[in-house]
DRENPA-3360 file (N, C-alpha, C; in nm, 2 decimals, always signed):
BEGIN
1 = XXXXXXXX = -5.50/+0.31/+3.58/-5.62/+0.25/+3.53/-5.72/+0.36/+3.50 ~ -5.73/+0.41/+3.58/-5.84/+0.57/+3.57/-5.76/+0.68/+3.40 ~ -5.63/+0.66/+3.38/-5.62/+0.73/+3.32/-5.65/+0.66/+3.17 ~ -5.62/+0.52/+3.16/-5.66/+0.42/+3.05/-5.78/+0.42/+3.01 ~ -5.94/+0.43/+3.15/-6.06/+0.46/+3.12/-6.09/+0.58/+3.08 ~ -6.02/+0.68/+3.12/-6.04/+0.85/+3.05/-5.98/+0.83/+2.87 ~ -5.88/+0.78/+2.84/-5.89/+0.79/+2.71/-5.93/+0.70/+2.63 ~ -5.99/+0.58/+2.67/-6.08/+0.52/+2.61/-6.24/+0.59/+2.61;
9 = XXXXXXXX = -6.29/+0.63/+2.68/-6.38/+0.74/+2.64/-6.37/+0.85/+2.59 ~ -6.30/+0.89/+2.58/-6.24/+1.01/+2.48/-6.20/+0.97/+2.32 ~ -6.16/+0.85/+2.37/-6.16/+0.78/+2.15/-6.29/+0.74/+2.11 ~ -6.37/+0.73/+2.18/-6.50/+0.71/+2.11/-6.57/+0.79/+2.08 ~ -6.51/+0.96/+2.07/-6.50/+1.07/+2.03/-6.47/+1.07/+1.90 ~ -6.38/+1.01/+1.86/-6.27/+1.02/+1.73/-6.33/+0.99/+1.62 ~ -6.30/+1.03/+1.50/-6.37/+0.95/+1.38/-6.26/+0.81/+1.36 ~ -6.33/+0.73/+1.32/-6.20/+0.65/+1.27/-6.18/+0.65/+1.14;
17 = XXXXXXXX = -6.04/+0.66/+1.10/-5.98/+0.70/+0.97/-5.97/+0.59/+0.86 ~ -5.95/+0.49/+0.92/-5.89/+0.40/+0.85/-5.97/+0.29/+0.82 ~ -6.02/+0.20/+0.74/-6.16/+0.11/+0.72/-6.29/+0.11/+0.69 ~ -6.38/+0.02/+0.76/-6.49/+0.02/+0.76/-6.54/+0.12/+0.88 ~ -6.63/+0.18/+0.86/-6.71/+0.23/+0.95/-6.82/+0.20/+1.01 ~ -6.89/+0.23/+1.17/-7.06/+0.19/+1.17/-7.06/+0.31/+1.19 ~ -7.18/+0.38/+1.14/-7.29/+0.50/+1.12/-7.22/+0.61/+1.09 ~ -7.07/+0.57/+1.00/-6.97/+0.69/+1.00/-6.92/+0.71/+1.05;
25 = XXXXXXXX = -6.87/+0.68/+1.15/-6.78/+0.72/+1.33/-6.71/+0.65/+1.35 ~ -6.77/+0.50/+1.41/-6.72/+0.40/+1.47/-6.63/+0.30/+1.42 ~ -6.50/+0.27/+1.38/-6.45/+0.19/+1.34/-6.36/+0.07/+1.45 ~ -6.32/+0.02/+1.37/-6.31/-0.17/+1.43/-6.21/-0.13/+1.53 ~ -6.11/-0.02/+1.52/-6.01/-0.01/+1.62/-6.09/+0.05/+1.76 ~ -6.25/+0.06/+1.75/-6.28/+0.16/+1.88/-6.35/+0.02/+1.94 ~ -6.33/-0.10/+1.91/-6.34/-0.25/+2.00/-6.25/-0.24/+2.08 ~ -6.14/-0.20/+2.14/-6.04/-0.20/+2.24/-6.07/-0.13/+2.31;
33 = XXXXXXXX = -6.16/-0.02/+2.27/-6.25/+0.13/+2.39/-6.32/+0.04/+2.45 ~ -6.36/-0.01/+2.37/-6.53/-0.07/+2.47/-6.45/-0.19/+2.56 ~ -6.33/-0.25/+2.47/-6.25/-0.35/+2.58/-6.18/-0.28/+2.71 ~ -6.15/-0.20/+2.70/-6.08/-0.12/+2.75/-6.23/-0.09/+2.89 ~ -6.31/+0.00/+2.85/-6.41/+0.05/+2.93/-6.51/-0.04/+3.04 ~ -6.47/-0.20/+2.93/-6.53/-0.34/+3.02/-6.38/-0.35/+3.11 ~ -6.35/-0.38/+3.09/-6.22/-0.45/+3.12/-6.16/-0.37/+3.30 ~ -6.16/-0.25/+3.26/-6.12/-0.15/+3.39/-6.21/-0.20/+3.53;
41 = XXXXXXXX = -6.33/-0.14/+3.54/-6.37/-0.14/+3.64/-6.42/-0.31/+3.67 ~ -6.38/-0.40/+3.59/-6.43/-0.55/+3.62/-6.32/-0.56/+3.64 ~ -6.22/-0.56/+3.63/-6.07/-0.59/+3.70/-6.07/-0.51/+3.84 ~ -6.10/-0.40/+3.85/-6.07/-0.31/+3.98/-6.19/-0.34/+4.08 ~ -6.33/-0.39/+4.05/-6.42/-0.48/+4.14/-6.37/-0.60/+4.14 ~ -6.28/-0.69/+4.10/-6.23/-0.82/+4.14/-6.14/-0.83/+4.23 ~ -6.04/-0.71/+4.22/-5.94/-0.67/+4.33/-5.98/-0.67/+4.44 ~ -6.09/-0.57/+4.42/-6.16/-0.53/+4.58/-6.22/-0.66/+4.60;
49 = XXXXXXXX = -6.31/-0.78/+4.60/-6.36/-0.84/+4.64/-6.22/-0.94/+4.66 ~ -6.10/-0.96/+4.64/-6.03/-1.01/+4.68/-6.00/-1.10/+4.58 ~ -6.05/-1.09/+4.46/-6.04/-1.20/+4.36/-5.89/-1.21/+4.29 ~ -5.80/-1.24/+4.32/-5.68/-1.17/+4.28/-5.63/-1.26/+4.11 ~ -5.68/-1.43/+4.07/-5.71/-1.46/+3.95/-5.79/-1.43/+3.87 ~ -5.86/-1.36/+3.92/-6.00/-1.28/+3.80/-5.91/-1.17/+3.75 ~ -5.90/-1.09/+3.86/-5.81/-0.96/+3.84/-5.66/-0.94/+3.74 ~ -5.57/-1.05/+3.78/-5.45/-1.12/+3.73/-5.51/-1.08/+3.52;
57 = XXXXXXXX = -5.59/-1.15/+3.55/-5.67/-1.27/+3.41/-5.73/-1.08/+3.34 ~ -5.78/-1.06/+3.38/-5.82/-0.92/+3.35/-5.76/-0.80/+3.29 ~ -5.60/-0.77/+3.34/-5.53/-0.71/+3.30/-5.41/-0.77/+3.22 ~ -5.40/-0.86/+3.21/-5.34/-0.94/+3.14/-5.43/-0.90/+3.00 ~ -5.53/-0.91/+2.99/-5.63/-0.96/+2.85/-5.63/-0.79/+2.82 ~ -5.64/-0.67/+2.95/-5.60/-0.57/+2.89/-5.46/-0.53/+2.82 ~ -5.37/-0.54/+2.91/-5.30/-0.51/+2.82/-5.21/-0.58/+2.69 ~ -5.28/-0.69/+2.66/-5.21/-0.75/+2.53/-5.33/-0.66/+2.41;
65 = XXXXXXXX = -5.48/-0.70/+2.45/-5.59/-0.62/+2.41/-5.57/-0.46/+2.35 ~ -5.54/-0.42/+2.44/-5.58/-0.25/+2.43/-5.43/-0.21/+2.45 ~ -5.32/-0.27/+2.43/-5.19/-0.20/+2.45/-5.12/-0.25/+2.35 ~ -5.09/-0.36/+2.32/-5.05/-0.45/+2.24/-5.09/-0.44/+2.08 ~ -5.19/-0.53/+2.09/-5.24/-0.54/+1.94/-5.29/-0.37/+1.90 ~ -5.36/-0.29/+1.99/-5.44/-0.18/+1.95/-5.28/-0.05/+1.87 ~ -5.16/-0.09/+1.99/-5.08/+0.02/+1.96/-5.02/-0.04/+1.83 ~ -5.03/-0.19/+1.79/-4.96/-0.19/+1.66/-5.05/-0.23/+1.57;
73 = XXXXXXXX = -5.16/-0.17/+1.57/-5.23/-0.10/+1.45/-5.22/+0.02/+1.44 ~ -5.13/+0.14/+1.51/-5.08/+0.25/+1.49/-5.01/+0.24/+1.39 ~ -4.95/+0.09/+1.33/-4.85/+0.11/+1.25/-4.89/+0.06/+1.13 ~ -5.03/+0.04/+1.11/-5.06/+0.05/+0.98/-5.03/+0.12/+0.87 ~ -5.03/+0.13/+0.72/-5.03/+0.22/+0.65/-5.14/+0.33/+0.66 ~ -5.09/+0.43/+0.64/-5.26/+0.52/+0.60/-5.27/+0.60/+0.75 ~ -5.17/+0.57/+0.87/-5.18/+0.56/+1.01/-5.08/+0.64/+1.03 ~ -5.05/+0.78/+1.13/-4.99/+0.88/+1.16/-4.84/+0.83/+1.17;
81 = XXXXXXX = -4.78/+0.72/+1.25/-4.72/+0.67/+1.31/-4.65/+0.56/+1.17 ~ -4.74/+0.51/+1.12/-4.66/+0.43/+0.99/-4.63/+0.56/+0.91 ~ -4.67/+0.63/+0.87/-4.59/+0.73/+0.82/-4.46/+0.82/+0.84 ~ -4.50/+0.79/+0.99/-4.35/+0.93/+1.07/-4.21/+0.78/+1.07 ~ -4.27/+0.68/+1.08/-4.12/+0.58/+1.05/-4.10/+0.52/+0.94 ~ -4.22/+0.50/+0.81/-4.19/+0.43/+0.68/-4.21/+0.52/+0.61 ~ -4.28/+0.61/+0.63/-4.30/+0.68/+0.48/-4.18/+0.82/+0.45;
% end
């Protein structure tokens, strides 16, 4: 988890390449950062208080969120990874 929230703040670093942008920087794929950056430490405080459905419910939503849909928009066109297997 610690390492999931280190590179989700580190992509909000990145330009995004592909789409629309806000203020030049931010594009629609850096919503799984910010899901990602909610998502961690409110699952890992639910654990601790014992909440083990909140927590369940939490990582679940991460990883379909930020693992799932986010890794297969790597395979967009125009996208490092659609390239190295289609193009």
């Amino acid at each position: 988890m610690i390492l999931m929230l280190i590179t989700a703040v580190v992509t909000l670093f990145m330009l995004a390449q592909v789409g629309p942008r806000i203020l030049n920087h931010i594009g629609w794929v850096h919503s799984f950062s910010f899901l990602t950056i909610y998502t961690v430490p409110t699952a890992y405080l639910a654990i601790i208080n014992g909440d083990v459905k909140s927590h369940k419910r939490k990582m679940i939503l991460l990883y379909f969120g930020a693992i799932v849909i986010a890794g297969g928009f790597t395979f967009f066109p125009g996208r490092y990874l659609y390239e190295l297997f289609f193009g």
